[in-house]
KOLLUM-916364 format. One record per residue: x, y, z of N, C-alpha, C in turn. Coordinates in steps of 0.2 Angstrom, whole numbers, plus 5000, padded with zeros to 4 digits. Each point is the difference from the previous one (the first is absolute). Layout:
<rs>
XYZXYZXYZ;...
</rs>
This chain:
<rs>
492058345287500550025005500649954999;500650035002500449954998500249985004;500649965004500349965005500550064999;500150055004500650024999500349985007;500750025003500449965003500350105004;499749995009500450035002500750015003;500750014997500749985005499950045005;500149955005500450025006500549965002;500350045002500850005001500349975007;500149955000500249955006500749995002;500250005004500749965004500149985008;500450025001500049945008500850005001;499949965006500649955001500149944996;500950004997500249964996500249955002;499949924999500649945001500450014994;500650005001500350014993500649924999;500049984994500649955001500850054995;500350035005500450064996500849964995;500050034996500749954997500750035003;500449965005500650015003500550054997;500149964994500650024995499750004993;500549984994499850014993499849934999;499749984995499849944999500449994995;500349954995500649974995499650054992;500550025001499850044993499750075000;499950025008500050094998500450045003;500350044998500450025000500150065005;500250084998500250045009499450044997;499449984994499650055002499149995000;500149915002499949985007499249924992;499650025001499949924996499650044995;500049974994499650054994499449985000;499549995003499350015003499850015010;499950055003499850005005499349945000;499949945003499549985001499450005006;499549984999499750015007499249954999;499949955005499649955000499650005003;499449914999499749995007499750055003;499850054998499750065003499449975005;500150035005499249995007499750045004;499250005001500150085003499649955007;500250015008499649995004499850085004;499549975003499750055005499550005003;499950025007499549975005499550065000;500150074997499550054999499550014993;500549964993499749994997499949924996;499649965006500249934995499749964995;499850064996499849994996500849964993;500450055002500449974996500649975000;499849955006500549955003500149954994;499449994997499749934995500350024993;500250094998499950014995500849984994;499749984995500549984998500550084994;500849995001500250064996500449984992;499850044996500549984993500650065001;500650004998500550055000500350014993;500050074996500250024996500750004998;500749974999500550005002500450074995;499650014995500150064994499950085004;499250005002499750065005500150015008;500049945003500150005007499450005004;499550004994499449985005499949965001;499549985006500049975004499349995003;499549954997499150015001499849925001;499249995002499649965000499750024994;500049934996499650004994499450015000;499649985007499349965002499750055005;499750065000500050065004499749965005;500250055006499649975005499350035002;499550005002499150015002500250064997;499350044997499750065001499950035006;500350055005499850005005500750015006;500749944998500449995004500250065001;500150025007500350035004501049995000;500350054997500949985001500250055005;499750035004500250035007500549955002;500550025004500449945003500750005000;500449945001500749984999499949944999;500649974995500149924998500750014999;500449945003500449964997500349984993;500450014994500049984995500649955001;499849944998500549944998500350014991;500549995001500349984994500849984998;500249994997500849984999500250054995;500950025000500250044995500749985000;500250024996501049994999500050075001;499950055003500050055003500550035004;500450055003500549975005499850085003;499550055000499750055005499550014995;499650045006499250004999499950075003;499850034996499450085003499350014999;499850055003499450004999499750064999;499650034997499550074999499349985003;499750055005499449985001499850075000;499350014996499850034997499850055005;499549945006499850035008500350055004;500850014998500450025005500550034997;499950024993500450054995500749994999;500450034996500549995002500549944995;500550014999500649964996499949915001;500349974997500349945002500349995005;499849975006500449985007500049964999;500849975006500249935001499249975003;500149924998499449955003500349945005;499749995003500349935004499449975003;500149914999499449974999499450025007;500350035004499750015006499550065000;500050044994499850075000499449995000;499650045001499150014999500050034994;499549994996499950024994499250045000;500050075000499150044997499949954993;499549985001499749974995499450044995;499850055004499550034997500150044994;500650024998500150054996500949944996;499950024992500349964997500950015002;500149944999500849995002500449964995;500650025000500649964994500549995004;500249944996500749975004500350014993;500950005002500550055000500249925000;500549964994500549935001500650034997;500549995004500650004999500349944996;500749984997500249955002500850014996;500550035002500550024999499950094996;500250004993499850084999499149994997;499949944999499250024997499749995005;499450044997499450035003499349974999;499449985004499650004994499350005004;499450055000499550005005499349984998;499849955003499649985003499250025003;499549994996499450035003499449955001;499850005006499349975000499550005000;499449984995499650035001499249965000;499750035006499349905002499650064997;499649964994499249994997499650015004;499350044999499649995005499650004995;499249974997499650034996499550085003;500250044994499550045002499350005000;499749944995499450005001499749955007;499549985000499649945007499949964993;500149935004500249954998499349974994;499450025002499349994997500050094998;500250024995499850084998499650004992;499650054999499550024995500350064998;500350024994500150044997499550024995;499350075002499750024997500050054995;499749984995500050074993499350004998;499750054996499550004995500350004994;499449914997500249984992499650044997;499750025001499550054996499650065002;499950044998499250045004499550024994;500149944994499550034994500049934998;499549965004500049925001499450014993;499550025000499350004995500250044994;500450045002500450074992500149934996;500549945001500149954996499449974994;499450005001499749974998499550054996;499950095004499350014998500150065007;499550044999499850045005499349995003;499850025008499449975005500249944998;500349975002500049955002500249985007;499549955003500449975008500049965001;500449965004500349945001499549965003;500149945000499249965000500449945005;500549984997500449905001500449994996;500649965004500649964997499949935001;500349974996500249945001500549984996;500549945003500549964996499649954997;500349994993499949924995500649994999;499849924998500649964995499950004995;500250024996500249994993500649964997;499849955000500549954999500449995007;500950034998500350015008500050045000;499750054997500150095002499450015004;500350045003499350055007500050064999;499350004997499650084999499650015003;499950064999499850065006499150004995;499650015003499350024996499850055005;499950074995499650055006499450014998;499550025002499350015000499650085002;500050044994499950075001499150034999;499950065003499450004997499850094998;499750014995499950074999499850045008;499950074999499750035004499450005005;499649974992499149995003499949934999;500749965001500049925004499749964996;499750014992499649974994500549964995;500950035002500349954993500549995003;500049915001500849985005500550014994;500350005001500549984996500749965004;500449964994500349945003500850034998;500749985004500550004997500449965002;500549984996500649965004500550054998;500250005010500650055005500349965002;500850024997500449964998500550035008;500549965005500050015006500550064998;500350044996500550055000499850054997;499350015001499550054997500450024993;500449994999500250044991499649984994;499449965000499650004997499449965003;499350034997499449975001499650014993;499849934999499549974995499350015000;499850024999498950025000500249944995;499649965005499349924996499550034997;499650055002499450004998499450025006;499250014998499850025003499849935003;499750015006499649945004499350004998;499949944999499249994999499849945005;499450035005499449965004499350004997;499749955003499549995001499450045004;499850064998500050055006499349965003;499649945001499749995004500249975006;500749974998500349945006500150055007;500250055000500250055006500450044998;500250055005500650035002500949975001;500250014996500849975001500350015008;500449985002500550005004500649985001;500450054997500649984997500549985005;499750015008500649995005499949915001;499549984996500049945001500149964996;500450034995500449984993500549965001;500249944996500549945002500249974994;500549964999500149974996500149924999;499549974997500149915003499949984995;500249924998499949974994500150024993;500350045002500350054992499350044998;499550025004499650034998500250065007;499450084999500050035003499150015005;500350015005499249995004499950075005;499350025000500050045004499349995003;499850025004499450015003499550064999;499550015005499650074998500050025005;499550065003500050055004499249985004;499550014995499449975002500049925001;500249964998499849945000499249985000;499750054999499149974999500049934998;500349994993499849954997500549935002;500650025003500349965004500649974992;500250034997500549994994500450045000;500749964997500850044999500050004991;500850035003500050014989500449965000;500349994993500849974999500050024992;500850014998500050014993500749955001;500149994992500549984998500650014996;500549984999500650044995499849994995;500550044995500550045002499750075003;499350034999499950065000499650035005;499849955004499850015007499650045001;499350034992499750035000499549995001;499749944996499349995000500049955008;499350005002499849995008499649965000;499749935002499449985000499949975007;499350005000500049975008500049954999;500249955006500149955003499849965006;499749955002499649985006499250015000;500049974994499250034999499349945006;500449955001499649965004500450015007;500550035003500250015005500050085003;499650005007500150085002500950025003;500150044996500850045003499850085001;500349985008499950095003500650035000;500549964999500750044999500749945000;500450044994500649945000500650035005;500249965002500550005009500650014995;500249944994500950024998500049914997;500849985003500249964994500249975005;500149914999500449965004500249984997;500850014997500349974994500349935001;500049954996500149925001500049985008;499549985001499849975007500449954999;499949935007500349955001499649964993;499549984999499749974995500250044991;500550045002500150024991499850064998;499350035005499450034995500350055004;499950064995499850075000499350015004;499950035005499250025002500050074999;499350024998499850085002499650005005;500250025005499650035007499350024999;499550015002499450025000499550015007;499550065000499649975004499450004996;499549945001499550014995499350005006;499549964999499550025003499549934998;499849955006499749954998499650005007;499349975000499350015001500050055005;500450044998499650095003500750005004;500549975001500550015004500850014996;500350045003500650034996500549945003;500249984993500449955001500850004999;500549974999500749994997500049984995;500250004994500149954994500550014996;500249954997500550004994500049964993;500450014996500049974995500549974996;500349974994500449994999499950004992;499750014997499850014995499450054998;499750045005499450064997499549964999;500049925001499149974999499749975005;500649975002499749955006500350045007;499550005005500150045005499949975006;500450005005500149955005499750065009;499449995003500050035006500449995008;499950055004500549975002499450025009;500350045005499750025006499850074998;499650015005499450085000500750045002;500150054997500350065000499650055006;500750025006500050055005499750084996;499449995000500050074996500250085004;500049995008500250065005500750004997;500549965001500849995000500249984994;499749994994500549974995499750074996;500750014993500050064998499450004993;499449975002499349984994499950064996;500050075005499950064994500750044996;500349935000500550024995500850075004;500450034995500450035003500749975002;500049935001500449975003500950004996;500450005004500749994996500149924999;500249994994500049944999500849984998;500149945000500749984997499949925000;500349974995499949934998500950005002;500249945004500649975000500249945001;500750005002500149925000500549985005;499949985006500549965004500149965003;500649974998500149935002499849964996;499950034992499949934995499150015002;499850025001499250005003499750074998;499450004996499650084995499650025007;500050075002499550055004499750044997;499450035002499850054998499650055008;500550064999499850035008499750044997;499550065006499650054999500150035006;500250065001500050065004499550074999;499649995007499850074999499349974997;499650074996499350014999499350025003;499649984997499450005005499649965000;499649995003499449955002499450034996;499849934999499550004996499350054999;499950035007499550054998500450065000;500750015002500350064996500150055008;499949985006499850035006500750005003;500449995000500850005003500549964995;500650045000500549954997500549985003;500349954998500549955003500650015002;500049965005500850015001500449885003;499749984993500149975001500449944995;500249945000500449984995500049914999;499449984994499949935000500549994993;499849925003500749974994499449924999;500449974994499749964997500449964995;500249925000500549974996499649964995;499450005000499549954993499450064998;499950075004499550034996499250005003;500049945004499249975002500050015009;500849985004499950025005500750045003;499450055005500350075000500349995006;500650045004500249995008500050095002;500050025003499950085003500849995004;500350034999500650015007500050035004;500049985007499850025006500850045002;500150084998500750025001500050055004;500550005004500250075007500250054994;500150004995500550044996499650014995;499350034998499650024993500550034996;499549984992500550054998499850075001;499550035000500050085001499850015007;499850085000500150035007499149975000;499650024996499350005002499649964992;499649995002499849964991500150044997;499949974993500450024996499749994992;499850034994499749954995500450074994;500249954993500350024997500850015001;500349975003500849985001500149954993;500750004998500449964996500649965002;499949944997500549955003500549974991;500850005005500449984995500549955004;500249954997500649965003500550014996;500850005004500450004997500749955006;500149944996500449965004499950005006;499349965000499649985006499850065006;499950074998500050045004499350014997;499650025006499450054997500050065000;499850074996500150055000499250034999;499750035004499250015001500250085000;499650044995499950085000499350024999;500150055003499250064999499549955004;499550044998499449975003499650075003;499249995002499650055003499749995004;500050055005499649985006499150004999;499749985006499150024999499750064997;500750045004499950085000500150024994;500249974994500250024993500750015000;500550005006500750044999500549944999;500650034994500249964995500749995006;500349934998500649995003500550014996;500749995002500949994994500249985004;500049955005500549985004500149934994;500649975002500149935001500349965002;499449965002500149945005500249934998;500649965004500149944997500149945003;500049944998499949955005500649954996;500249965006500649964995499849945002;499249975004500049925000499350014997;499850034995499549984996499550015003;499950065001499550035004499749995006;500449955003499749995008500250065005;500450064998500250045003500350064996;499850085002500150054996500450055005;500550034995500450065002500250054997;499850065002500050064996500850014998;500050024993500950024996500250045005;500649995000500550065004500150054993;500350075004500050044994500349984994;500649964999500249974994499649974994;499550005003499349974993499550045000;499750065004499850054997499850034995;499250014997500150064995500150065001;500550044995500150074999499450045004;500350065002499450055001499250014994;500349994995499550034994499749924997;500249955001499449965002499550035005;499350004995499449995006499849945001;499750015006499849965004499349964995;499949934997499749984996499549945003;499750004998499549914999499849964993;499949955001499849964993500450014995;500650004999500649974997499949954998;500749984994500149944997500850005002;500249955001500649985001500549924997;500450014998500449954997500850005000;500449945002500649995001500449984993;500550044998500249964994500649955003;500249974995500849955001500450035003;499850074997500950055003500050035009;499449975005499750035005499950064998;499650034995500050085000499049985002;499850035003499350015005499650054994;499650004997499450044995499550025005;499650075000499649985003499650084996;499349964997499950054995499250035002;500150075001499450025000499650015007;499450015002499649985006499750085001;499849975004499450095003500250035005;500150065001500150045006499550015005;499249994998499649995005499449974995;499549975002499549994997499650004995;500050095001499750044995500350044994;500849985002500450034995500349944995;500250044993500149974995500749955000;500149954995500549965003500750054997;500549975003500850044999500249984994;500150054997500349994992501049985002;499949955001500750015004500349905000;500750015001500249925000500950015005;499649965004500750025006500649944999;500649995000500349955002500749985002;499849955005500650015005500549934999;500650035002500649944999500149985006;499749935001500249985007500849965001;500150025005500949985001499949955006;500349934999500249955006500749985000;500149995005500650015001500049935006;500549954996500049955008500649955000;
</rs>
């Protein structure tokens, strides 16, 4: 969506500095440029644009704010316009009250709601005059939504469905890695989806270890230049990891450490180190743990298993504020899977967790299966499922880092024909343009052959 720019048409009462006589060198038909300056608008109805600054067109006669004022302003009203002219009479047309060019006198009332032109004289030349104040048509924080795709797996192959995203580095570039799998859930397949969907690459098929477990790609991440994911059963209490470039083959990892599930990334803590988040499990009790290398594993305190999101589901997001690495999680469910959350912990080394105790959740009710994205310190949190199986599309956003959540006003909104979705992938590119690919309509339905993506507009 673009900035476009509504005129409305303003005037007022005029101070005017009028020129008496001819100035030296013009002659009886009167000076060879009509000028007009200093332009000002006050008003006690709308003061919004008491502060506003004007440029003046001296070729056109327009007369604008380069810097629009809010999304939202109200120009109901009357204002005074200040400005100076070599002028020597003034008219006016007001659009409100119809009708030709009338005399003006600095005393007059001006409708302001409907556009108006002034009318300068200055011996036989003529030359008019229009005003006109910017308002943004958009809200200051706006999401302009489209579908990038609706034949997201057509790219690669057909039955295919959407499994997991993640960003790598490659070198300085940042690609996308997706994770697909047949029909009958027997052949992953890997590609790199490149963030302007105009081309997608098949790696290759994925190979496991089929005795280590069940995959879980929601707990898929990217750390130390390798890629890591977790499993579903945990029996055996082991993650996978593969390495580049191909990100196909998988082997497990932690073979002398129990891992029940990987939380995310604390990227360069105070100490340097990159951690991966964990919960692992040590003499029969579920614990915190982390790493910084995939060998050595540091524990931490026994994990809330009623409150903290153990049975997975959770929104995650790795950030950065104040020069300081976070890793937050919203939402999920508790460890035996009996209720899900509506809750929101954060963490700056990985090992120790803090819950935020907020008047302002983010969703209405728990919540597991939401998606989180930041963009210029804003959090943007979509979808999610209630206990009942029913899928959310609101978006909710928080501007102190999650200590507090508020639903988008309609200017960030998805379209009608967005549905309502859970378990998404979501990513922010350089351009603020919001990705969000894929996800389930309910449980039991198949994922969405689809890839949505929104242009966020700031404006400050």
């Amino acid at each position: 969506m673009k900035k476009n720019r509504i005129p409305i048409l303003l005037a007022g009462v005029l101070t005017l500095c009028l020129a008496a006589c001819h100035k030296d060198g013009e002659g009886d038909d009167g000076p060879d440029e009509i000028l007009l300056g200093g332009f000002r608008l006050r008003s006690q109805s709308i003061p919004q644009i008491n502060g506003a600054a004007f440029t003046i067109d001296p070729q056109t006669g327009d007369i604008c704010n380069p810097d629009s004022l809010a999304y939202g302003t109200k120009t109901e009203g009357k204002a005074c316009c200040i400005f100076t002219t070599n002028g020597t009479d003034i008219r006016v047309r007001q659009a409100a009250t119809g009708g030709d060019f009338l005399p003006w006198k600095p005393a007059d009332s001006i409708d302001i709601s409907q556009p108006v032109d002034f009318l300068i004289t200055a011996g036989k030349r003529q030359k008019t005059y229009t005003v006109r104040i910017n308002v943004h048509t958009v809200s200051e924080n706006a999401i302009d939504w489209e579908q990038a795709t609706s034949d997201l797996y057509g790219i690669g192959g057909t039955n295919l469905q959407y499994q997991g995203l993640v960003s790598v580095k490659d070198g300085a570039e940042t690609k996308y890695v997706m994770f697909t799998a047949d029909a009958s859930a027997q052949t992953q397949i890997a590609f790199w989806c490149h963030p302007d969907l105009n081309r997608c690459e098949a790696i290759g098929n994925v190979t496991f270890n089929p005795d280590l477990g069940n995959v879980d790609w929601g707990q898929l991440v990217f750390f130390n230049g390798v890629l890591v994911v977790g499993t579903y059963d945990n029996l055996q209490g082991i993650a996978y990891r593969a390495a580049p470039p191909a990100y196909t083959t998988w082997t497990g990892i932690t073979p002398n450490t129990y891992i029940h599930s990987i939380l995310g990334v604390v990227n360069k803590s105070d100490d340097k180190k990159s951690y991966l988040a964990a919960i692992g499990k040590k003499e029969g009790k579920y614990v915190f743990m982390r790493t910084s290398d995939l060998e050595n594993w540091e524990t931490g305190d026994e994990v809330d298993q009623d409150n903290f999101p153990m049975g997975g589901g959770f929104a995650r997001l790795s950030y950065e504020n104040m020069y300081h690495p976070y890793l937050l999680l919203a939402g999920g469910s508790n460890l035996e899977g009996t209720k899900f959350l509506n809750t929101v912990w954060n963490t700056t080394d990985g090992l120790n967790w803090v819950r935020y105790e907020s008047p302002q959740p983010p969703f209405r009710e728990g919540m597991a299966g939401g998606c989180l994205a930041e963009c210029d310190g804003i959090f943007y949190l979509t979808g999610g499922m209630n206990y009942a199986g029913e899928t959310a599309k609101e978006i909710i956003r928080s501007v102190d880092h999650g200590l507090t959540w508020q639903r988008a006003d309609e200017s960030m909104l998805f379209p009608a024909e967005y549905a309502a979705r859970a378990y998404s992938s979501a990513f922010v590119t350089p351009e603020n343009e919001l990705y969000i690919f894929s996800g389930k309509e309910s449980a039991a339905s198949p994922c969405l052959d689809e890839v949505w993506k929104g242009k966020i507009t700031r404006n400050y």
